[in-house]
SELUMTOR-9451 format. One record per residue (C-alpha): residue in one letter; x, y, z. Coordinates in pm, whole numbers, padded with zeros to 5 digits, always signed. Example, Ala and Ser with C-alpha at 12.3 -4.5 7.8 and 13.67 -1.06 7.14 Angstrom:
// residues 2
A+01230-00450+00780 S+01367-00106+00714 
END
This chain:
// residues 612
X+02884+01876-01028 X+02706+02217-00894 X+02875+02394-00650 X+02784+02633-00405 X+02975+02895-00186 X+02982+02808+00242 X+02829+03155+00317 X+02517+03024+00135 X+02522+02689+00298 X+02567+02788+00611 X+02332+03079+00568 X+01997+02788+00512 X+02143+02588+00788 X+02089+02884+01044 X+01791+03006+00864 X+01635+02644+00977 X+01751+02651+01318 X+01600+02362+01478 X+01488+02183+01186 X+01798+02039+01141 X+01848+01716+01369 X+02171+01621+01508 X+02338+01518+01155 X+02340+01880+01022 X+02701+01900+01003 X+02719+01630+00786 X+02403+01764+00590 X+02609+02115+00498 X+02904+01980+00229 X+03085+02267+00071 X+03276+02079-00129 X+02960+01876-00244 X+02620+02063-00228 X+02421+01787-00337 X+02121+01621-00211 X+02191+01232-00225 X+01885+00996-00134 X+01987+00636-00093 X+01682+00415-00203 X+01662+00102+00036 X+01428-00166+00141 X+01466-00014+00527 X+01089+00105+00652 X+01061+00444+00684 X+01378+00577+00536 X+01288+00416+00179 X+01426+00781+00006 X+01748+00800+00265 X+01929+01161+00310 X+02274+01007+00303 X+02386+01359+00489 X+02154+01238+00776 X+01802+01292+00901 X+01671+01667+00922 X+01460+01701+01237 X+01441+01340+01247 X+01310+01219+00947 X+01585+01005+00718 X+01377+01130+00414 X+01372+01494+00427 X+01622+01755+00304 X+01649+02144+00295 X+01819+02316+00022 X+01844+02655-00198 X+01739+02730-00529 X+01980+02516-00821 X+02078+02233-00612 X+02130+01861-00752 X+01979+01607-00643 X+02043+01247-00706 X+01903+00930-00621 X+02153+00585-00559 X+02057+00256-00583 X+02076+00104-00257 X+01790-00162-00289 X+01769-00537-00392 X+01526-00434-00697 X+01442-00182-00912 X+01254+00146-00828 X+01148+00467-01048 X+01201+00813-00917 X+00918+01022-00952 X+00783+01334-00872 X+00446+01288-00682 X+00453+01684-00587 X+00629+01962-00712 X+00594+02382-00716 X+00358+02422-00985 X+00532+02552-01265 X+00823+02412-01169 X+01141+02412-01398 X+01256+02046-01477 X+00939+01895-01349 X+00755+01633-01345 X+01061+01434-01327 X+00994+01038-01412 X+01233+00754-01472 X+01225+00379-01567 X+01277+00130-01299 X+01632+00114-01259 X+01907+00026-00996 X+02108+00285-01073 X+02145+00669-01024 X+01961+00973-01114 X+01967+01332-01114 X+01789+01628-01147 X+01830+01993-01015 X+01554+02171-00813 X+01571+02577-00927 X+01189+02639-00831 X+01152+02727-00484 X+00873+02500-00302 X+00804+02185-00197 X+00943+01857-00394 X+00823+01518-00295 X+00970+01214-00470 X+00800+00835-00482 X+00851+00515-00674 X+00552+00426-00893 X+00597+00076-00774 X+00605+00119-00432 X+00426+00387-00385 X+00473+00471+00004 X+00813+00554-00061 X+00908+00912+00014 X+01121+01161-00017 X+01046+01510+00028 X+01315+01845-00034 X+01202+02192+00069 X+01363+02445-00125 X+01392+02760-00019 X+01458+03088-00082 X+01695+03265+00148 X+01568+03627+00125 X+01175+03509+00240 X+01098+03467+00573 X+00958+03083+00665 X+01073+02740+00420 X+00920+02826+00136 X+00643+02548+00018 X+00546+02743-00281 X+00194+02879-00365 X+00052+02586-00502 X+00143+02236-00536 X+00111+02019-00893 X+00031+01590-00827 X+00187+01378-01039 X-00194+01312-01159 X-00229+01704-01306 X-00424+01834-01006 X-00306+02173-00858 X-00390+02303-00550 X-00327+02576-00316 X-00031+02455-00028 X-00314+02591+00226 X-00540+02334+00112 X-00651+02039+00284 X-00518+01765-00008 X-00183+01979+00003 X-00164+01951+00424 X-00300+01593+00417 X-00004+01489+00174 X+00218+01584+00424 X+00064+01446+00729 X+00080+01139+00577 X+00490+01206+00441 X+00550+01259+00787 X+00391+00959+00931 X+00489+00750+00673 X+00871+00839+00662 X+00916+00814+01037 X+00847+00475+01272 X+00806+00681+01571 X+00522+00829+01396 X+00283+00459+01343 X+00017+00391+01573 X+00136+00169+01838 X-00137-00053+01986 X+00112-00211+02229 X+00129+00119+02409 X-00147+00262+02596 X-00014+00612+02536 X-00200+00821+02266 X-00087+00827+01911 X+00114+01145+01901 X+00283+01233+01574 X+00563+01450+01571 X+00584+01703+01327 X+00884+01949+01241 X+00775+02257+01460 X+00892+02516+01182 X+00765+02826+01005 X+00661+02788+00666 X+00553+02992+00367 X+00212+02917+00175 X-00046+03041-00031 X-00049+03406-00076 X+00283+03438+00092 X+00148+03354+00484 X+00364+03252+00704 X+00275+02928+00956 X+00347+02657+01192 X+00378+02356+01020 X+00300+02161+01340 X+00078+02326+01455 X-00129+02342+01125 X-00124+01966+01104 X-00201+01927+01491 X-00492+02176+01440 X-00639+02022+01102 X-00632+01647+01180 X-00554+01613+01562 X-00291+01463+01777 X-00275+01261+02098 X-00531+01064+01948 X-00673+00824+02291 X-00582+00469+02211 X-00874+00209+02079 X-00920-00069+02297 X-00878-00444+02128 X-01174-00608+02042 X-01216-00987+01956 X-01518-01044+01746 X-01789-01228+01917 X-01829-01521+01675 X-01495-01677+01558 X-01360-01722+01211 X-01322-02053+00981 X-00900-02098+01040 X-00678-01861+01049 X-00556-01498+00884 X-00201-01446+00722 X-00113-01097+00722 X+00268-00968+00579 X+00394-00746+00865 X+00639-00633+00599 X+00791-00414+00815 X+00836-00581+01124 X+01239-00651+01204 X+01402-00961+01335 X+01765-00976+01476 X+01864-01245+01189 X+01796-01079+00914 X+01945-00727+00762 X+01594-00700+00562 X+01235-00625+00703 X+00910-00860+00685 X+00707-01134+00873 X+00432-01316+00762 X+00198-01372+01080 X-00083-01641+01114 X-00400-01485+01344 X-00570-01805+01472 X-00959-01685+01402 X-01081-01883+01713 X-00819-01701+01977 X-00774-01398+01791 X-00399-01403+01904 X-00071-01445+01640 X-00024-01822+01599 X+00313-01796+01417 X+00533-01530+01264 X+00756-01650+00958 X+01076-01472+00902 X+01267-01696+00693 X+01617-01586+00812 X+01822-01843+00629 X+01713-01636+00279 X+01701-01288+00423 X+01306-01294+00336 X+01287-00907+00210 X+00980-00714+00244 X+00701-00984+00194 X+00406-00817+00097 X+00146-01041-00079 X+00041-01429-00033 X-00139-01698-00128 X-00184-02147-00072 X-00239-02438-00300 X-00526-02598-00305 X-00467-02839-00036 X-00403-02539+00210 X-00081-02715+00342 X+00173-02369+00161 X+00221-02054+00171 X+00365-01827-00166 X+00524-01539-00049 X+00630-01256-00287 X+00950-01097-00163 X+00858-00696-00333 X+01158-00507-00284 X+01335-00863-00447 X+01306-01079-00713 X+01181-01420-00563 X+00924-01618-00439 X+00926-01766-00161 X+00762-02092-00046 X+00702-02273+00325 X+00467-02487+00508 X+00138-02316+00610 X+00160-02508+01005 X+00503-02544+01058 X+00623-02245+00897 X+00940-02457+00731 X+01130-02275+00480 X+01103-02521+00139 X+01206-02259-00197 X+01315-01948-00292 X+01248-01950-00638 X+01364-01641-00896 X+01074-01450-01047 X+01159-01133-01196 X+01197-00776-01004 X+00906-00647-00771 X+00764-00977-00780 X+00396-00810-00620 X+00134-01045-00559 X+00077-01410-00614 X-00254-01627-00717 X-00362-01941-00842 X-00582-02110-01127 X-00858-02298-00970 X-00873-02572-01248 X-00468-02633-01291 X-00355-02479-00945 X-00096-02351-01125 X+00085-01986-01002 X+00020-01637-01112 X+00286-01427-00993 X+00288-01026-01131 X+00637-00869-01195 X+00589-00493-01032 X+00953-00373-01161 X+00959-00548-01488 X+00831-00268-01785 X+00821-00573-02041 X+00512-00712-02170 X+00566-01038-02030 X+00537-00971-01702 X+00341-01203-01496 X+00530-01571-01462 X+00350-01933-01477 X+00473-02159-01244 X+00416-02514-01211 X+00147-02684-00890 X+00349-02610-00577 X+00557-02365-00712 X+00741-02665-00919 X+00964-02460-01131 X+00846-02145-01347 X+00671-02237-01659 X+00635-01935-01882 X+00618-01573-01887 X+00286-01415-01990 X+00220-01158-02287 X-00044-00915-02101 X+00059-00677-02371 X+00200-00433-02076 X+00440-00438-01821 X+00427-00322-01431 X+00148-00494-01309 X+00003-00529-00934 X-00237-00680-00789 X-00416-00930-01037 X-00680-01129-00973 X-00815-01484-01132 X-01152-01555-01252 X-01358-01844-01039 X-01307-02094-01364 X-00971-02057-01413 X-01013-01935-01747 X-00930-01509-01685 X-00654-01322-01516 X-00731-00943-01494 X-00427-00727-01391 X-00398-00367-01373 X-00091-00195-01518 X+00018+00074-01296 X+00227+00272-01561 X-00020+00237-01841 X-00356+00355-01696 X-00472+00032-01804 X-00619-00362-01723 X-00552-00631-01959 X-00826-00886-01992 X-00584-01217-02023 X-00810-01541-02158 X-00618-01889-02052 X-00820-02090-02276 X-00635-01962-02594 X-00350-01781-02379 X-00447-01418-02568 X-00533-01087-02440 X-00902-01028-02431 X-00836-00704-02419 X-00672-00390-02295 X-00944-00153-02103 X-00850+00207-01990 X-00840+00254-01579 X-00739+00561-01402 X-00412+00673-01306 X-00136+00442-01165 X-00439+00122-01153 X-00301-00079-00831 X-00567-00343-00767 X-00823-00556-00908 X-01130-00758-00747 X-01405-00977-00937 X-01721-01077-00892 X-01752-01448-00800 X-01939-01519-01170 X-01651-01348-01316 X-01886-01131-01486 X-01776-00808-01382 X-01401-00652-01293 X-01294-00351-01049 X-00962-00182-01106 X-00882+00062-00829 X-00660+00344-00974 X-00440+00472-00659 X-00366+00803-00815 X-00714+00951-00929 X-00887+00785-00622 X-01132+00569-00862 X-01250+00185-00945 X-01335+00146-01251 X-01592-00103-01380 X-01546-00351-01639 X-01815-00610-01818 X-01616-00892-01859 X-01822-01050-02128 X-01897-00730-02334 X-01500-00598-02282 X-01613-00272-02191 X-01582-00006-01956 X-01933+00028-01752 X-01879+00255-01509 X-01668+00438-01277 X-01682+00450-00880 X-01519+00824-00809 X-01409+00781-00403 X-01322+01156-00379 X-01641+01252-00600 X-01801+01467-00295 X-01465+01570-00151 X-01382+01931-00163 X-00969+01957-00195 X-00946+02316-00065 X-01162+02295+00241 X-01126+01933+00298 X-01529+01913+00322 X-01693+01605+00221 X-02072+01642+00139 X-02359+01363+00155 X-02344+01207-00151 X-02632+01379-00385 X-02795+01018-00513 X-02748+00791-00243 X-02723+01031+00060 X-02384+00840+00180 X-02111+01071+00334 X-01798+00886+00160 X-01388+00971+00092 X-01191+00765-00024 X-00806+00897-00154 X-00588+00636-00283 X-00762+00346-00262 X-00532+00003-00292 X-00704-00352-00231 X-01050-00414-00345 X-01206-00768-00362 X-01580-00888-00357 X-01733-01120-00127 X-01743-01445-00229 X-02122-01427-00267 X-02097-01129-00447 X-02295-00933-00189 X-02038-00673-00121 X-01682-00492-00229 X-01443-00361+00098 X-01210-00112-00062 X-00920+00029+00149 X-00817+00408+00154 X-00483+00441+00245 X-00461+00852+00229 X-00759+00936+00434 X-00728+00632+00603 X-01106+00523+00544 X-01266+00184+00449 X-01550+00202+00154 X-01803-00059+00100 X-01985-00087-00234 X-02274-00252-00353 X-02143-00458-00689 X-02511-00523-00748 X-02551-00128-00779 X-02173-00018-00806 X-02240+00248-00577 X-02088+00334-00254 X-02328+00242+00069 X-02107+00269+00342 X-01765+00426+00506 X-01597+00285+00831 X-01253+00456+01005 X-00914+00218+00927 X-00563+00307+01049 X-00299+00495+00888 X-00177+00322+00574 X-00479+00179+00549 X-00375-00090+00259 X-00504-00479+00248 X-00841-00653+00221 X-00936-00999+00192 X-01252-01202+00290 X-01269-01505+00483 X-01518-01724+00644 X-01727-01655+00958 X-01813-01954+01216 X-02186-02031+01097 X-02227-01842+00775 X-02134-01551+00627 X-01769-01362+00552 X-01576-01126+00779 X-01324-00902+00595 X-00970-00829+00711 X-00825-00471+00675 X-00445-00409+00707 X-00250-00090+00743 X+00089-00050+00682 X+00143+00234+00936 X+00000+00075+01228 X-00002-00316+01456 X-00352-00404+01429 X-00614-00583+01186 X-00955-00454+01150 X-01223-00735+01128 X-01555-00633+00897 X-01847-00777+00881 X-02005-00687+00588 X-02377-00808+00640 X-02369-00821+01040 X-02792-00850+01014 X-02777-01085+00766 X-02992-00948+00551 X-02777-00899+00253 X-02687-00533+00281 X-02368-00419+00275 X-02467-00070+00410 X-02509-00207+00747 X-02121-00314+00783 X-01957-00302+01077 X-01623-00326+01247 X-01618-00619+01465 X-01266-00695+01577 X-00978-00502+01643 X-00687-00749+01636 X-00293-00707+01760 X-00067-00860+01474 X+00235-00911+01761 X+00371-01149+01907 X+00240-01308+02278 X+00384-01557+02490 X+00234-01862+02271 X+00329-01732+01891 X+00568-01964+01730 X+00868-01816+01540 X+01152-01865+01352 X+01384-01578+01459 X+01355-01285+01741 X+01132-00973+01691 X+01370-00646+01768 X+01192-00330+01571 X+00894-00251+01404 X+00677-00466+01607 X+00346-00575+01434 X+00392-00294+01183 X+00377-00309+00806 X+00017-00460+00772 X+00023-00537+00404 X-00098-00886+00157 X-00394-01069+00367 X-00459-01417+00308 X-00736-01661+00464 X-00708-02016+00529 X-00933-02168+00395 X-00973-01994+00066 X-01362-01921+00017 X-01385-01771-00274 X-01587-01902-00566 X-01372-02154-00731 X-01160-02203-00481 X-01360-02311-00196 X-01458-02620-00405 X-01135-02752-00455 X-01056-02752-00074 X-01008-03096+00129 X-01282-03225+00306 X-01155-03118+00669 X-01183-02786+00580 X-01520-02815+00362 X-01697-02986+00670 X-01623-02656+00859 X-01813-02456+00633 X-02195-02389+00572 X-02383-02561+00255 X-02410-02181+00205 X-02019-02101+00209 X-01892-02420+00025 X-02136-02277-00260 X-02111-01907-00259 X-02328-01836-00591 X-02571-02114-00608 
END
């Protein structure tokens, strides 16, 4: 164990003055100089100071030059610690470790700013400044290294944006609050720091300056023509009072616009749901529980709890075949090859665990015959091509860095992989088994200034950092990507691969998924995991088959309101968490042919055959 004198102890706590919250005390151990971060499945304090918060935020810590820090397993699965930012240069860095339960540690000599995340949940934070007594402001070091190689000055716009978002992310207080007319202020530790070159600055008021505070509240905005049934969203970090875990599932009827039904599941503890999807009679829901290791199962109308069934850790995101309606279900925390489980029509018992020839996968998705599952690996810069009709790998394709999401077109001819690290979708020929392009979302984005330019071939202003869900419309007309860093929605053209369009989203800007629109056409929902609301896009508002013209439509509350049927009390977090989407009915290609009548007599000759 390192140990440290008081005089130097106490000599960063006064050095911080007021950046230390009311737990300082407990923060200064003289006995035990250590950093500790508890990882839990608690929103906002995922990386938990156990000494206490520092200026408020559970995840941040202060320290000198040669302190340990470790990192205890506190969570109900597994999580890596990894360095997503670190002084370049930096002695003992990058740090990286397998998924594990257990503890970790590594000392911080480098002076400069150290922000930890898990690879497999990648929102999770922690962040420890350390500083060098004898220089005046918390040192932040001259530049900053990403776990993804980049370097760039801590002046620069990538470097401040990083922390804007650490600061939102890490703190509840700091998610947009559509329930409250009050602008979205985000408080930031008002403290001098040390940059580039050696200035000296106000962190807040940097961050206020560059990107703005007291932003005016949005009003709510129903779309003018109603959906085809109803939207599921995971509110995975909403709280209810019988539960000690986080995470709703809540049903948006598409013809009110207002939460039908919020799904807790207390009698299993339902922990963090975060993706979904039905059989194909429409009548369940399959809920992966992400910071666990089941799946959960209950009744689409009445929200009745019926299984809880034992995956594997980090079960991610769930799907089914269209010819066997059989399960899908991708392990996020296993690092085995054999990490997406089969399980039997209604989630009947697991089946068989899948050779994808890599482990860690995310967000798959299935082809519209039943016969592909595409999955991108998030520690292997990879997608495996997985072909059901002689259960072997197609192939393994290369992706960007940490690939988190996968969309296809509804022939099944082509594959997207959206890499959450580099900021980039890659293309992939399904047929040929080859890599055939490569959408760059930050390719006119300066990192310094923070400028983004009109892009040079299409003439399309565009940025798009760490992109996470990505499907195509069911008539392959467009591809809603959503940009959780610079909080942006892109829409591509899969006919040309190119970007055509950029709309604003919220912070945490996270989940996409298309559904059906009352006449024709597809709306697509966009969730954020730092903020109550649901975006609604239309993606061809003219109807003319041109993505560029999409628009945002709807502006939706995901809380509760005097009608919304529940099965345990709302106390924290309310709305919040905006995560896995799912639409009832299912439209896509494959899908939407398999669905009862009821629903089929709902939808256009045009929507109950997407491609033909």
């Amino acid at each position: 164990m390192r140990r440290r004198s008081v005089r130097v102890w106490l000599g960063v706590m006064a050095f911080c003055g007021g950046l230390l919250g009311t737990s300082s005390v407990s923060f200064v151990q003289a006995s035990d100089p250590r950093i500790i971060f508890e990882l839990t499945d608690e929103p906002g304090a995922w990386f938990r100071n156990a000494a206490g918060p520092v200026a408020g935020f559970k995840s941040l810590a202060v320290a000198t030059p040669g302190t340990e820090v470790r990192f205890d397993g506190k969570s109900n699965t597994v999580h890596t610690r990894t360095s997503l930012i670190f002084p370049t240069g930096a002695i003992n860095m990058p740090f990286d470790t397998t998924p594990r339960k257990g503890s970790d540690t590594v000392v911080l000599h480098t002076p400069g700013l150290y922000v930890f995340t898990c690879k497999i949940h990648p929102y999770m934070f922690g962040a420890v400044i350390v500083d060098d007594p004898s220089t005046t402001g918390l040192d932040l070091g001259e530049s900053i290294t990403l776990v993804n190689g980049i370097t760039v000055p801590t002046s620069s716009d990538l470097a401040t944006r990083l922390l804007r978002t650490f600061f939102i992310a890490t703190n509840p207080a700091n998610w947009e609050d559509y329930t409250s007319a009050a602008p979205w202020h985000i408080t930031y530790p008002s403290v001098e720091v040390r940059i580039t070159g050696g200035a000296v600055a106000n962190l807040d008021a940097v961050l206020s300056a560059r990107y703005g505070n007291d932003k005016p509240k949005e009003a709510l905005l129903n779309p003018t023509t109603n959906a085809v049934g109803e939207i599921w969203v995971d509110t995975q970090f909403e709280k209810t009072a019988g539960k000690t875990k986080p995470g709703t599932a809540t049903a948006i009827n598409g013809q009110t616009w207002q939460a039908r039904r919020k799904v807790a599941l207390p009698q299993i503890n339902m922990n963090n749901p975060h993706n979904m999807w039905t059989d194909k009679n429409q009548n369940l829901i399959y809920q992966t529980q992400w910071f666990d290791s089941k799946l959960a199962v209950f009744n689409r109308t009445t929200g009745q709890f019926l299984n809880n069934i034992s995956v594997g850790e980090s079960p991610a995101h769930v799907m089914t075949r269209t010819d066997t309606d059989q399960l899908h279900v991708t392990l996020n925390g296993s690092p085995t090859n054999d990490s997406v489980v089969e399980l039997a029509p209604m989630a009947n018992g697991v089946q068989r665990r899948i050779n994808i020839g890599r482990g860690n996968p995310h967000a798959h998705w299935m082809s519209h015959d039943g016969k592909l599952m595409v999955t991108p690996n998030a520690f292997s810069a990879d997608s495996t091509q997985y072909n059901f009709a002689n259960n072997s790998i197609d192939a393994i394709l290369p992706a960007g860095v940490l690939p988190i999401a996968t969309g296809m077109t509804p022939d099944s001819k082509k594959t997207y992989v959206a890499s959450l690290l580099d900021s980039t979708i890659t293309v992939i020929d399904t047929q040929a088994k080859t890599v055939v392009g490569t959408i760059n979302l930050l390719a006119n984005y300066n990192a310094v200034t923070g400028v983004v330019s009109p892009d040079p071939v299409s003439g399309v202003t565009f940025v798009g950092a760490l992109p996470i869900q990505t499907p195509v419309s069911p008539n392959g007309k467009s591809m809603v990507t959503a940009n959780t860093l610079t909080a942006t929605i892109t829409i591509v053209d899969p006919v040309t691969d190119t970007v055509v369009a950029m709309l604003p989203c919220d912070p945490g800007c996270h989940g996409v998924q298309y559904g059906a629109k009352v006449g024709g056409g597809y709306y697509a929902y966009v969730s954020s995991k730092f903020s109550n609301r649901l975006l609604v896009v239309d993606p061809d508002p003219n109807s003319d088959g041109n993505p560029a013209d999409a628009a945002i439509v709807g502006k939706i509350l995901l809380t509760s309101v005097g009608t919304t049927a529940t099965d345990d009390t709302i106390v924290g977090n309310r709305g919040m968490g905006g995560q896995g989407l799912l639409t009832i009915p299912v439209v896509y290609n494959g899908w939407v042919q398999n669905l009862p009548q009821a629903w089929k007599d709902q939808l256009t000759a045009a929507q109950r055959n997407p491609i033909q």
